[in-house]
C-alpha angles and dihedrals in degrees: 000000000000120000115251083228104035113206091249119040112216131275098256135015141220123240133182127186086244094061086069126083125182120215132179097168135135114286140209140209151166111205135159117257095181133048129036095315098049121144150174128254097251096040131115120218106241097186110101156233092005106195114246099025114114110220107021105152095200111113122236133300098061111244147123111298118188100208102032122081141164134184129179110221127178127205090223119051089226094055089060095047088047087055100046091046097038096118094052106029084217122115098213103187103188082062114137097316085308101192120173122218137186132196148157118234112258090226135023109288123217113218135202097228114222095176085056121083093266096107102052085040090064096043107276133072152231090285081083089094089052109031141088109328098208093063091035084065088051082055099055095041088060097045082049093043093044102039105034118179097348098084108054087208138294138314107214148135133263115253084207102062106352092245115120126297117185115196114201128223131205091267088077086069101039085060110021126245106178131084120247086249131039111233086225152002138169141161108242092232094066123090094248092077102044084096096053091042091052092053095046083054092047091047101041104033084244131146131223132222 
């Protein structure tokens, strides 16, 4: 049988007009501002692969690369919680400095379209935005590597709670994408977001710490 996600993705894509949204909606994440990993609100992780992370662009063996960055991004603030806590199902919020933040691009976005037909038109399938992460990666790799700076990330689904995910390319920094100012940011742990972590509980079955 062949794999919905094959382990190499082909030479050369196809790409329609209609495999490309543009967004320029508001956007969520969860992010450390303390430790080793910590980073700001507008910054793309450039260490890469990390194991375990679905669409990360950067090719083995994981390390710091300069010019190639990924970020994972929700359109509900709840979404991007449900993702960072997903193996524990606990929304610790004391966790590393978590802050949430939330923005709108600062310019249209084009966006490589999973929930369109692109995936079963180059030989794999919706499953994509489900399936093994580490091909998933290969996959990524070869969108960034074939389409440059011409896609700004991917439009997908969470695998979490099916509502939109946006994951984010390099491209977003060579021409910025993000405002001078974030529309907001706080530390979990801080009582401003008490109303958004109750609602990601409420939403997702989830606890909170």
């Amino acid at each position: 049988m062949v794999p919905k996600v094959p382990a190499t993705p082909p030479a050369k894509f196809t790409l329609n007009t209609e495999h490309v949204r543009t967004f320029q909606d508001p956007l969520w994440r969860v992010f450390r501002t303390e430790g080793p990993h910590a980073l700001a609100w507008n910054e793309l992780r450039h260490y890469g692969p990390a194991k375990g992370m679905r669409f990360d662009p950067q090719p083995p063996p994981a390390q710091i690369y300069p010019d190639i960055g990924v970020m994972y991004a929700a359109t509900r603030s709840f979404t991007a919680l449900g993702e960072v806590f997903q193996a524990t199902r606990v929304i610790d919020r004391s966790m590393g400095g978590a802050t949430i933040a939330a923005w709108v691009p600062s310019r249209s976005l084009d966006l490589l379209d999973l929930t369109s037909n692109w995936p079963v038109l180059n030989g794999a399938a919706a499953a994509m935005m489900m399936g093994s992460k580490a091909n998933t990666q290969a996959w990524a790799r070869a969108i960034h590597e074939q389409y440059g700076d011409g896609i700004d990330g991917l439009y997908h689904q969470s695998s979490i709670n099916n509502e939109p995910m946006i994951t984010l390319f390099s491209g977003t920094e060579h021409v910025s994408a993000f405002p001078t100012r974030v529309s907001f940011s706080a530390l979990l742990s801080d009582t401003t977001a008490d109303e958004i972590v109750a609602q990601a509980t409420k939403k997702l079955g989830y606890s909170s710490l």
